[in-house]
C-alpha positions as CSV (number, residue, x, y, z in Angstrom):
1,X,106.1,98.3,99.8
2,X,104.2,99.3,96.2
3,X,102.7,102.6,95.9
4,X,100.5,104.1,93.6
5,X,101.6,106.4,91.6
6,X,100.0,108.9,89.2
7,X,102.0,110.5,86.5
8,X,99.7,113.6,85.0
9,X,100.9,115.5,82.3
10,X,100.0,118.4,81.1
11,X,97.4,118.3,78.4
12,X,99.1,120.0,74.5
13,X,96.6,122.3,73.0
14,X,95.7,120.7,69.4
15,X,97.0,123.8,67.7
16,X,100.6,123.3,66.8
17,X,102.9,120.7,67.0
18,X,105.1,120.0,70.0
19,X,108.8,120.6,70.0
20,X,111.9,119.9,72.1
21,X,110.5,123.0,75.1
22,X,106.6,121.0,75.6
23,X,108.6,117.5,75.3
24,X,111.3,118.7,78.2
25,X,108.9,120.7,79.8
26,X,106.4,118.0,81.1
27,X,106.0,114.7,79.0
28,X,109.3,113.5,78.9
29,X,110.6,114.2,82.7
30,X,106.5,112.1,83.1
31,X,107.8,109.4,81.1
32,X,111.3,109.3,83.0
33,X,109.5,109.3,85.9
34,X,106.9,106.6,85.2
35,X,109.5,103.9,83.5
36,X,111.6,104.5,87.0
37,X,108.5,103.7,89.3
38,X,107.5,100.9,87.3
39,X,111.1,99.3,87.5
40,X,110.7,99.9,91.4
41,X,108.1,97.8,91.0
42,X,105.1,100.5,92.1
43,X,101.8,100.5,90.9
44,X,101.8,103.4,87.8
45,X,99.2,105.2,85.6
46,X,100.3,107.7,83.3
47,X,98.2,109.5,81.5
48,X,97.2,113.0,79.6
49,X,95.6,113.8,76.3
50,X,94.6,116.7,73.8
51,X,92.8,119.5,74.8
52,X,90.6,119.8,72.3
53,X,88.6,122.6,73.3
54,X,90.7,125.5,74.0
55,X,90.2,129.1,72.6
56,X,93.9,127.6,70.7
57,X,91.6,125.2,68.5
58,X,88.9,127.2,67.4
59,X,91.6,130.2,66.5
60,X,93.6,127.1,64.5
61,X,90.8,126.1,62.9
62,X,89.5,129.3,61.8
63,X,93.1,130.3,60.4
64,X,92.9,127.1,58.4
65,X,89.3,127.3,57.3
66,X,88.1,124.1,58.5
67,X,86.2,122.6,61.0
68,X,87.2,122.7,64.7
69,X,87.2,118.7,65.1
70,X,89.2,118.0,61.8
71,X,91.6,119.9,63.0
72,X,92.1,118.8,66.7
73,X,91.9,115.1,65.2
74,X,94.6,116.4,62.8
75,X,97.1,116.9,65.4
76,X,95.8,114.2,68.1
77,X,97.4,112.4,65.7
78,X,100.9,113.0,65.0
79,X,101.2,114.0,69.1
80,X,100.2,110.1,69.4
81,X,102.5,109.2,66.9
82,X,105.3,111.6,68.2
83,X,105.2,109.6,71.8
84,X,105.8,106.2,70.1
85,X,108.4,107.4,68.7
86,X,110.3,109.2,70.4
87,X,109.1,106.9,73.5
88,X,106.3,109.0,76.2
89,X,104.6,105.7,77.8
90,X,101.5,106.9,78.4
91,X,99.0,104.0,80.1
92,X,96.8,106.2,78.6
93,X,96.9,109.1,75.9
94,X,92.9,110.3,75.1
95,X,91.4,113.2,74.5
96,X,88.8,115.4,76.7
97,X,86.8,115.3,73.0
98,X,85.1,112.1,74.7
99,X,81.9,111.1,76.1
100,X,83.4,110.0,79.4
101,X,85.1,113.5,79.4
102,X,82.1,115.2,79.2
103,X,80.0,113.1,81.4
104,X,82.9,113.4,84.4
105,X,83.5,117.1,83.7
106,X,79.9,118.1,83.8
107,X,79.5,115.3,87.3
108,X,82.0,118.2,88.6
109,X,80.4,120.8,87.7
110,X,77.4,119.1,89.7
111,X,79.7,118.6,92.7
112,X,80.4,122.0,92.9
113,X,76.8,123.3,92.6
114,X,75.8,121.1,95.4
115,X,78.3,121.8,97.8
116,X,77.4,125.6,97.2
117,X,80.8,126.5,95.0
118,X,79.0,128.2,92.0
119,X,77.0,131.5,91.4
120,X,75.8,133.1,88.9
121,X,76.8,136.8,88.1
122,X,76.5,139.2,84.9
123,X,79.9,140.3,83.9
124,X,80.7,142.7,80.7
125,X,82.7,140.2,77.9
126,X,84.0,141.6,74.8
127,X,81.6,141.3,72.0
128,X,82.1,141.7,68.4
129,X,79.7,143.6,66.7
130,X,81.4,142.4,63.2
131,X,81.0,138.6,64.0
132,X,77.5,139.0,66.0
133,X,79.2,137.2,69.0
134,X,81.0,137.2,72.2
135,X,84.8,136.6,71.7
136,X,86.4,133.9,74.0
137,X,89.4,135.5,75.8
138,X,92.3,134.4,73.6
139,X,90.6,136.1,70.8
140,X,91.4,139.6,72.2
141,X,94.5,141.1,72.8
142,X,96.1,143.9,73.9
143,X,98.1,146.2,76.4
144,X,98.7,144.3,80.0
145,X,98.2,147.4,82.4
146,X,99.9,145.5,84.9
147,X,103.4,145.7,83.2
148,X,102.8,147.4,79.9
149,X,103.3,144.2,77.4
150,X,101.7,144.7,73.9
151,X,100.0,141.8,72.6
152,X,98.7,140.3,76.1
153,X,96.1,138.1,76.0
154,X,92.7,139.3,78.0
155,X,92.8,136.3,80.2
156,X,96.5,136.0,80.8
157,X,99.9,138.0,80.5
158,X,102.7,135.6,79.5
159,X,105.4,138.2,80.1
160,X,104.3,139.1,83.6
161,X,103.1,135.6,84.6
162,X,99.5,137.5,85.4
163,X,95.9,136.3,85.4
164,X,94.1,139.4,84.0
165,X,90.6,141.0,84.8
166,X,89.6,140.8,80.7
167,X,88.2,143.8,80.9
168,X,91.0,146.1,81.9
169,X,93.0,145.5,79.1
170,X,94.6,148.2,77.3
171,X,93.8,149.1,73.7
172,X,91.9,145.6,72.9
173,X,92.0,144.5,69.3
174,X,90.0,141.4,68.0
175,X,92.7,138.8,66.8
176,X,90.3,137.6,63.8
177,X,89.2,141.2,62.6
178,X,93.0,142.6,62.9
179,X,93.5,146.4,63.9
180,X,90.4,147.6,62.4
181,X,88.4,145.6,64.8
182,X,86.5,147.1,67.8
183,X,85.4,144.6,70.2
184,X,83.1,146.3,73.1
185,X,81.8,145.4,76.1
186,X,78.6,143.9,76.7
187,X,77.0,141.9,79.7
188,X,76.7,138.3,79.4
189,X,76.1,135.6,82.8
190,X,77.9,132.6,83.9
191,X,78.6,130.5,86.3
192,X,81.5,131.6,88.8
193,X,83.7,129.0,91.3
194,X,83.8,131.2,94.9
195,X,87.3,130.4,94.8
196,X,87.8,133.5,98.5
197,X,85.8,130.5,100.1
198,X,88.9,127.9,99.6
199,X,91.6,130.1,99.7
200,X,92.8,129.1,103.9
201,X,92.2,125.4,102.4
202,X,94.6,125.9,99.4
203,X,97.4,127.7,101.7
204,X,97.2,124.8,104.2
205,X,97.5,122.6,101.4
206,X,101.0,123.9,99.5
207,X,102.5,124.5,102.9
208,X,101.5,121.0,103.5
209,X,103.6,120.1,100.8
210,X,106.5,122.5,101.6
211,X,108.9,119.4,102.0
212,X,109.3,118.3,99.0
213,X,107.9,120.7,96.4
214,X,110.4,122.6,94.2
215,X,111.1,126.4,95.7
216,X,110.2,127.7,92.0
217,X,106.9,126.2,92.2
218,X,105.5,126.6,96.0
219,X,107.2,130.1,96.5
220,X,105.5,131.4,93.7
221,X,101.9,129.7,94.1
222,X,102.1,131.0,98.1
223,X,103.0,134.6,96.8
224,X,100.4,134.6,94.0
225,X,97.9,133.4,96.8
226,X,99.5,135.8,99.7
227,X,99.4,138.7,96.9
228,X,96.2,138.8,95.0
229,X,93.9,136.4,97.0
230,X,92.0,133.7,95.1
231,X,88.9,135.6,94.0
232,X,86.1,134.2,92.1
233,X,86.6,132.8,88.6
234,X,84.6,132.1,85.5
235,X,83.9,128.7,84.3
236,X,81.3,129.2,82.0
237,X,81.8,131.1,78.4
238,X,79.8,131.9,75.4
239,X,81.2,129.2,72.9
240,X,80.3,126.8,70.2
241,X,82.8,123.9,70.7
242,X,83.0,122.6,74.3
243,X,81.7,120.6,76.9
244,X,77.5,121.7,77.3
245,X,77.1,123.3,80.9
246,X,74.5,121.0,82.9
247,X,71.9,123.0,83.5
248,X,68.5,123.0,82.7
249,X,67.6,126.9,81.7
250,X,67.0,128.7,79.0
251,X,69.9,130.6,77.5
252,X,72.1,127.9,78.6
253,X,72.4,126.1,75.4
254,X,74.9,128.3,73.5
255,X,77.5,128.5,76.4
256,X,80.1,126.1,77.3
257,X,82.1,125.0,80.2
258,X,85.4,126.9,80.6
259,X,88.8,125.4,78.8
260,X,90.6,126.4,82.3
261,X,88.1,124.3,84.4
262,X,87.1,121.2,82.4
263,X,91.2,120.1,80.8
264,X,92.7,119.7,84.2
265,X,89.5,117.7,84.9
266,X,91.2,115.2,82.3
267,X,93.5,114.1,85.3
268,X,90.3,112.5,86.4
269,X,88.4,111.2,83.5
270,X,91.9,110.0,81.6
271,X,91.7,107.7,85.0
272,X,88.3,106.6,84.2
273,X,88.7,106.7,80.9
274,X,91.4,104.0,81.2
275,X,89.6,101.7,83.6
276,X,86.8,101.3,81.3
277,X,89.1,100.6,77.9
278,X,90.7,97.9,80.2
279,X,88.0,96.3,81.5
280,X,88.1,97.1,85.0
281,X,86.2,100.1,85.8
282,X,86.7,100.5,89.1
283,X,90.8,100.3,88.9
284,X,90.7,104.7,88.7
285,X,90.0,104.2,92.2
286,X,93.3,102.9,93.4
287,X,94.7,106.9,92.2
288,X,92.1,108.9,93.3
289,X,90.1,107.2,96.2
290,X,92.9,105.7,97.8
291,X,94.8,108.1,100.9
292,X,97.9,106.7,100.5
293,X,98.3,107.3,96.7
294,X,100.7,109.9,95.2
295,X,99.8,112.3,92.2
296,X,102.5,113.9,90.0
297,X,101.5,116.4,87.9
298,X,104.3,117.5,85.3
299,X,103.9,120.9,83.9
300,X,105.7,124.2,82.4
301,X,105.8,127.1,84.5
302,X,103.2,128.9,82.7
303,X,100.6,126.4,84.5
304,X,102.6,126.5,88.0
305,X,99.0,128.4,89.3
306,X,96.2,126.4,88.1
307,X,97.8,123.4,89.1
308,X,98.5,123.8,92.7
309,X,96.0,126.4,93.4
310,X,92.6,126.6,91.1
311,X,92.8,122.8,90.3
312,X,93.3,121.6,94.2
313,X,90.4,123.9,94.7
314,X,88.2,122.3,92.4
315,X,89.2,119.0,94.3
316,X,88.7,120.5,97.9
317,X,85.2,122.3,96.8
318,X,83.7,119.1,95.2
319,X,84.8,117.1,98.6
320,X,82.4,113.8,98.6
321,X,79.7,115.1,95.9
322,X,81.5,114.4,93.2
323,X,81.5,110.2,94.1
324,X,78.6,110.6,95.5
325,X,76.7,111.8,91.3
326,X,78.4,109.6,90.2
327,X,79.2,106.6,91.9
328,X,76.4,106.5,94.6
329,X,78.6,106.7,97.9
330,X,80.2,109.5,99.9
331,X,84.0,109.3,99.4
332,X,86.4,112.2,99.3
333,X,89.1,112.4,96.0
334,X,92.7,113.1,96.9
335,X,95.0,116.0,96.5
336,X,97.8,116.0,94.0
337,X,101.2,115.3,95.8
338,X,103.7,117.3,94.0
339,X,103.8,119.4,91.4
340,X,107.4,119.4,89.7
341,X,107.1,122.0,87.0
342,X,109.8,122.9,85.0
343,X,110.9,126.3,83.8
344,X,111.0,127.1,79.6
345,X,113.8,125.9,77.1
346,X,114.5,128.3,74.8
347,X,116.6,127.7,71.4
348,X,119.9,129.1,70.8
349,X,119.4,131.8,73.0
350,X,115.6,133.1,71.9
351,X,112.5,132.1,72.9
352,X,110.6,129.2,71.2
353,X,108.1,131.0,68.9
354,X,106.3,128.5,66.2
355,X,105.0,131.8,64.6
356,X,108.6,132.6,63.6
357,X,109.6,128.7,62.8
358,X,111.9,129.4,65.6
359,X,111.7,125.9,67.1
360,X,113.1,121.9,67.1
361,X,109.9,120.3,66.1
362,X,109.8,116.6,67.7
363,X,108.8,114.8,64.7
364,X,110.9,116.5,62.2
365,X,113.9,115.9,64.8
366,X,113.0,112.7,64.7
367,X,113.6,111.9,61.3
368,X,117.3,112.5,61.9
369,X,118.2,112.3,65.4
370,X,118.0,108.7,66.9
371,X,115.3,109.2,70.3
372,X,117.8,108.8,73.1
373,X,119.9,111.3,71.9
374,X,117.2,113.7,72.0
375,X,116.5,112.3,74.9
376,X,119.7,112.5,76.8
377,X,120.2,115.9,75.7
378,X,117.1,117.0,77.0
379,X,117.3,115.5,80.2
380,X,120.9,116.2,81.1
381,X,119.4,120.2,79.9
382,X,116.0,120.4,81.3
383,X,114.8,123.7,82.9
384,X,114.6,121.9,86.5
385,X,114.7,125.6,88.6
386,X,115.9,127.8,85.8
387,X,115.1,128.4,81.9
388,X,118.1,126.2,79.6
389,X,119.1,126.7,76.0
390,X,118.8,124.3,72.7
391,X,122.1,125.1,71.7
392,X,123.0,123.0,68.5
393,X,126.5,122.7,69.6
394,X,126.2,121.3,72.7
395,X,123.7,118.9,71.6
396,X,126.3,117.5,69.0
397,X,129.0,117.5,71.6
398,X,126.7,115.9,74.8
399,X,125.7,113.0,71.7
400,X,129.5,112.7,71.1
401,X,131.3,113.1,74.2
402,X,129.3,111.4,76.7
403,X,126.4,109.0,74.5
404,X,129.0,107.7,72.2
405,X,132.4,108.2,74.1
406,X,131.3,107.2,77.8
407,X,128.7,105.6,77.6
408,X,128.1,104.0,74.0
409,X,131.4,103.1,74.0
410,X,132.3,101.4,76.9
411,X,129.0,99.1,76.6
412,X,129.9,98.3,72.8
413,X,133.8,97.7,73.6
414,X,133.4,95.5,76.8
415,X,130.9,93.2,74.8
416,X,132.3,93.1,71.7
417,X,135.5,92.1,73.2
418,X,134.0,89.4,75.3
419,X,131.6,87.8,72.1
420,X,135.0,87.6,70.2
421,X,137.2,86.4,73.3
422,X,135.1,84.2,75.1
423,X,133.0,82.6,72.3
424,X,130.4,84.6,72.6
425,X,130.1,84.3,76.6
426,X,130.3,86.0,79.6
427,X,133.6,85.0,81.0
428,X,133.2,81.8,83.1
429,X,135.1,82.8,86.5
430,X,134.8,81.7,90.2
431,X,133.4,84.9,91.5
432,X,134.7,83.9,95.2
433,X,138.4,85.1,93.2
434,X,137.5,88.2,92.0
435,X,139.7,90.9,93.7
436,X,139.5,93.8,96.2
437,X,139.2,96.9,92.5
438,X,136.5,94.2,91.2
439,X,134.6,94.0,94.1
440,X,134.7,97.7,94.8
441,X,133.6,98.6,91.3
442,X,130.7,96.4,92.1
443,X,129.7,98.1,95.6
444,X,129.7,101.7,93.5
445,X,127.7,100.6,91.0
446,X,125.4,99.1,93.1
447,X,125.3,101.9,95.2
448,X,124.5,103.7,92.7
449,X,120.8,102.5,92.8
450,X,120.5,104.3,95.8
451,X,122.0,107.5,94.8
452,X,120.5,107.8,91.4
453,X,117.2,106.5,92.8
454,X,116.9,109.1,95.7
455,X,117.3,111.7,92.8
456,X,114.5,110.4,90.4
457,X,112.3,110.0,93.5
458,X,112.9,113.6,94.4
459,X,111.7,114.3,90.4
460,X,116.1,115.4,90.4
461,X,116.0,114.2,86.8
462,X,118.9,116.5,85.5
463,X,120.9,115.6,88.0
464,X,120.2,111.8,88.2
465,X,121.3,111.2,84.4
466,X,124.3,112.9,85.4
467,X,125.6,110.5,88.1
468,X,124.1,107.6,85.9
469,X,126.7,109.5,83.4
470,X,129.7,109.8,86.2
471,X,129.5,105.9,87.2
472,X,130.0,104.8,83.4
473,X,132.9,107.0,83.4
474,X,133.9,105.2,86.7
475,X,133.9,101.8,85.3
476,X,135.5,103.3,82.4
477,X,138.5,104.2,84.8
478,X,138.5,100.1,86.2
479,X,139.2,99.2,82.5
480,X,142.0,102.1,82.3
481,X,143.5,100.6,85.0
482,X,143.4,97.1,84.5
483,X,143.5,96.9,80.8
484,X,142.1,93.7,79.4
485,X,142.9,94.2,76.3
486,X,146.7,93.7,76.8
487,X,146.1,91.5,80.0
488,X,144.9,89.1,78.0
489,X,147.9,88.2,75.9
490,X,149.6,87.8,79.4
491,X,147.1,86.1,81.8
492,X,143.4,85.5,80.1
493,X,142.0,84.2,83.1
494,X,143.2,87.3,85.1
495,X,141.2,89.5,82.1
496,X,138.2,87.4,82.0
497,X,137.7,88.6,85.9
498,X,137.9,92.6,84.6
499,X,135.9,91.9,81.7
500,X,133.2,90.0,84.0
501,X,133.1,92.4,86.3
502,X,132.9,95.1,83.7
503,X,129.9,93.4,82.3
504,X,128.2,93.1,85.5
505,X,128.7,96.9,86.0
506,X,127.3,97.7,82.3
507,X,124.2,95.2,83.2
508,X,123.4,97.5,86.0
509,X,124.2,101.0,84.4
510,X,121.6,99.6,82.0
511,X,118.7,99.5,84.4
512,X,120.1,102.8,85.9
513,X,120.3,104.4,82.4
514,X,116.7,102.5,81.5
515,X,114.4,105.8,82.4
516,X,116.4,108.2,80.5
517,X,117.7,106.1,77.5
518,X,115.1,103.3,77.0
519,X,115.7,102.6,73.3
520,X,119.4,101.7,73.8
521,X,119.0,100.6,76.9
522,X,116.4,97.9,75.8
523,X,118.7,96.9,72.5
524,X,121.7,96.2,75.2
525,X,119.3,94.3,77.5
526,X,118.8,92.3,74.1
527,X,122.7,92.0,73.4
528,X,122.8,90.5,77.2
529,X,120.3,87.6,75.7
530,X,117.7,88.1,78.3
531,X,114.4,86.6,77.7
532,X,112.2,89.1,79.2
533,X,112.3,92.5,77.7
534,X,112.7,95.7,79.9
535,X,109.7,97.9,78.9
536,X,106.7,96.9,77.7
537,X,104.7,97.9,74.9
538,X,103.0,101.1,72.9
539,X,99.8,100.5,70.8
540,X,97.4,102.2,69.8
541,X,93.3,101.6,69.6
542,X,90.3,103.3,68.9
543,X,87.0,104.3,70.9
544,X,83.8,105.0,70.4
545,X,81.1,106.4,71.9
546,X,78.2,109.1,71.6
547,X,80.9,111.7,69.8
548,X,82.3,109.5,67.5
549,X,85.6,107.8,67.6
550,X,89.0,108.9,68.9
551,X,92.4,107.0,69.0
552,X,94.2,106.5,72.0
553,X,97.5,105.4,72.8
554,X,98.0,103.0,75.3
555,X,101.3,101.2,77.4
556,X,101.2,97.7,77.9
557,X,103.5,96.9,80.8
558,X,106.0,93.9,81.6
559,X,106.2,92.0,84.5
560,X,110.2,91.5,84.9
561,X,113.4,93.8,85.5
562,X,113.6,95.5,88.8
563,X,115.3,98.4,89.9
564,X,118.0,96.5,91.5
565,X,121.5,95.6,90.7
566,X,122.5,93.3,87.9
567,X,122.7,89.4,88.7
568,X,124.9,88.4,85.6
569,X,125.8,84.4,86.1
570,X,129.3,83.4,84.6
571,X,129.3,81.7,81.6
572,X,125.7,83.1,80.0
573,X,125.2,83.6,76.4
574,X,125.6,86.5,74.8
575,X,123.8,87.4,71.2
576,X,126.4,89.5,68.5
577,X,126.8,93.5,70.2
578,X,126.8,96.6,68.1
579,X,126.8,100.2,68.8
580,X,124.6,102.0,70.5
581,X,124.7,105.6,69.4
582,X,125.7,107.5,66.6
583,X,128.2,110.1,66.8
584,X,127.4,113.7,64.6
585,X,129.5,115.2,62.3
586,X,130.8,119.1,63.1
587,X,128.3,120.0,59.9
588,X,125.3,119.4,61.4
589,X,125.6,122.3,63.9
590,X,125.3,124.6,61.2
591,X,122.9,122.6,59.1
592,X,120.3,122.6,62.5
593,X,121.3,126.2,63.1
594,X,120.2,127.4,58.6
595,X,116.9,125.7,59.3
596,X,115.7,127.6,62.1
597,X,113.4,130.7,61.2
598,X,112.4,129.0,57.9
């Protein structure tokens, strides 16, 4: 039976381009996991954008000297242009820098109020007398006297993993006035969530989910919450860029709604967002109004809390209101599912840092790597339960070893030798002959569907590329053993049933290997002369509204290939084969290796 599915990525801040740890981190495990529900024939929307109003942004754009929007559109940009190429199908890629953003953000802000969720309060908030204004929370850092890191933001530690009280922080300094700066205290109001009022609701909630949520990600959220409680948060600053704070009062007009609260709203309005560029805007409803749908959000650890506490909290305190603003009748929204965060990736044994140029940038890769090598590499590495390593090495000898010399190889041998063989057919044999090592060949591979399957719906994507990976080293053992290329001097029909059955296998590792590898995967689908291709297609288009015009990036599926096993008739054309992958030379180990840091 279909399901629906929602693949929810994290949003990229529109300060810095993304490299191989944000790619492997959240949007390509969503992409893997979107192409395999779509072959399984369930109903998918995938979907993130840019956050474009993050503390991030305004410090990029002040660095740079230009304005705030120029820049986000700058790099809303080449992300778009970094997911067609190197393949991230969203359904939909926007940005929360929309009117419908705005509009749906602000209609939960609304939701909240009514149901009784938001207070006012007067807090201290560093100020800088220098700039004449209050300084968002990424603009100060300093000591975290929690575990003594320097250069901890106000809001957050990223060496402890800690939410911070702002104000505690250890010798603050004002990241745009440098050392000399000193930021002071000074009262300012907002609006706060009463987050202590859905704390039993949240706990019920991710032990609800204790079946099938990762350890790393439920063990930590239900310690976090255990620990510290969840205590009221801000979600209201004094900023110039942002989303407007719906309320009618004086004072109101130079504060915005909080980064932390309105982005993970974009899991929402991306939804909306999409029904309306499609046409049908009432299809969000079949992911957010519909019981028996299932969100996957795809994250990096450092977002592991707001996603499965603050965020489902938002969700459990807006209850009905929130349809009810906007679309006149009382029905609840649904939970996320699971959250399968991965850990970090770091590079050749350091931590990422794009400060230091210490990182694979995904469009510069790109313009030497082939996609499903990065891909692969990525995938058969990613930081499922613990942090992995870039290591230029092993990226070289994973392309090598297993692309070109499993897999690559044993798809490009079998075929060519067939086109040249059999005139450029699959071999026309009675299948009722084929014997007892053929038809157990067939049984793995099929079997594999299963196996493989139950590990990409379990979000096991390390290890399902792996057994994709161990069956084409199985089939690669049939031809070992039955050697067509010599038995075919001797007995051509006799080979024409191993090279059959051999193509029948590859025809199915292809759907198997589809997710992961899509490029390659849909050039052999083409060398098997199918009419209908395996993926659909990535455009993009523009939008306008009240805020001007933003591109987004859009997936338009294909109705055809199932996850299921290959049906390959005897005798069917073939078009001309060619390899698939590219094997590296030794030299580019250390050629990778001299550009980091520059």
């Amino acid at each position: 039976m279909s399901e629906n599915i929602l693949i929810a990525v994290a949003w990229p801040y529109a300060n810095a381009e993304i490299h191989v740890g944000n790619l492997t981190g959240s949007h390509l495990p969503g992409d893997i996991a979107a192409r395999y529900h779509r072959l399984k024939g369930n109903k998918v929307l995938m979907i993130t954008g840019t956050d474009s109003h993050g503390t991030p942004v305004t410090m990029s754009a002040d660095k740079l000297g230009k304005p705030v929007e120029e820049v986000y559109k700058s790099y809303h940009e080449g992300f778009i242009e970094l997911f067609q190429k190197i393949g991230i199908s969203y359904d939909l890629y926007t940005t929360t820098h929309s009117e419908n953003h705005f509009k749906v953000s602000q209609t939960i802000f609304l939701a909240l109020q009514k149901n009784g969720f938001l207070f006012k309060k007067t807090e201290p908030q560093w100020f800088s007398p220098g700039l004449n204004r209050f300084l968002p929370d990424r603009y100060i850092e300093g000591t975290c006297y929690i575990c003594g890191t320097e250069g901890a933001r106000s809001d957050q530690c990223d060496a402890c993993g800690n939410v911070l009280d702002p104000t505690k922080l250890v010798s603050p300094k004002s990241k745009v006035e440098g050392d000399t700066s000193s930021p002071e205290l000074r009262d300012t109001e907002h609006f706060y969530i009463d987050l202590s009022k859905l704390e039993p609701d949240v706990v019920k909630y991710l032990k609800d989910r204790a079946d099938h949520m990762r350890d790393t990600v439920l063990g930590e959220s239900l310690r976090k919450v255990e620990a510290e409680g969840l205590k009221p948060r801000a979600i209201t600053r004094d900023l110039d860029w942002g989303i407007p704070v719906p309320v009618d009062e004086a004072g109101w007009d130079t504060k915005k709604l909080y980064v932390w609260f309105e982005a993970v709203i974009g899991y929402l309005s991306a939804p909306i967002e999409w029904s309306q560029v499609s046409g049908n805007g009432e299809a969000w409803r079949d992911w957010w109004t519909n019981p028996n749908a299932k969100q996957f959000h795809f994250i990096g650890k450092d977002n592991i809390f707001f996603h499965t506490s603050l965020w489902p909290a938002e969700l459990m305190g807006v209850g009905s209101a929130f349809m009810e603003l906007f679309a006149g009748e009382e029905v609840p929204l649904i939970l996320p599912y699971d959250v399968p965060a991965n850990q970090f990736m770091n590079l050749e044994g350091k931590k990422i840092s794009g400060s230091r140029s210490w990182a694979v940038w995904g469009r510069d890769a790109l313009t030497r790597f082939d996609p499903d090598a990065i891909r692969y590499y990525l995938t058969i590495n990613m930081p499922e339960t613990k942090d992995s390593d870039w290591d230029w090495a092993e990226f070289v000898a994973r392309n090598n070893n297993e692309l070109v010399a499993t897999w690559g190889n044993l798809a490009n041998r079998v075929l060519a030798f067939c086109y040249k063989n059999w005139e450029g057919q699959v071999p026309d044999v009675d299948l009722s002959t084929l014997r007892p090592a053929d038809l157990e060949l067939l049984a793995a591979i099929e079997n594999g569907f299963n196996t493989v399957g139950a590990e990409l719906e379990a979000v096991h994507l390390r290890s399902a590329v792996g057994e994709a990976m161990k069956l084409a080293t199985v089939v690669n053992q049939y031809l070992d053993v039955n050697a067509p290329w010599s038995a075919i001097k001797v007995d051509k029909a006799e080979a024409g049933k191993t090279i059959y059955t051999a193509l029948k296998a590859i025809d199915s590792l292809k759907v198997i290997f589809a997710p992961f590898l899509p490029f390659t995967s849909e050039k052999l689908h083409g060398f098997f002369n199918y009419e209908t291709p395996l993926f659909g297609e990535q455009y993009t288009e523009e939008v306008s509204d009240s805020l001007g015009t933003h591109t987004v990036l859009r997936y338009k599926p294909v109705e055809g290939l199932q996850w299921k096993p290959s049906e390959l008739q005897p005798g069917k054309k073939l078009n001309q084969p060619g390899p698939l992958f590219k094997k590296l030379e030794i030299e580019v180990i250390d050629v990778e290796r001299g550009r980091l840091g520059k």
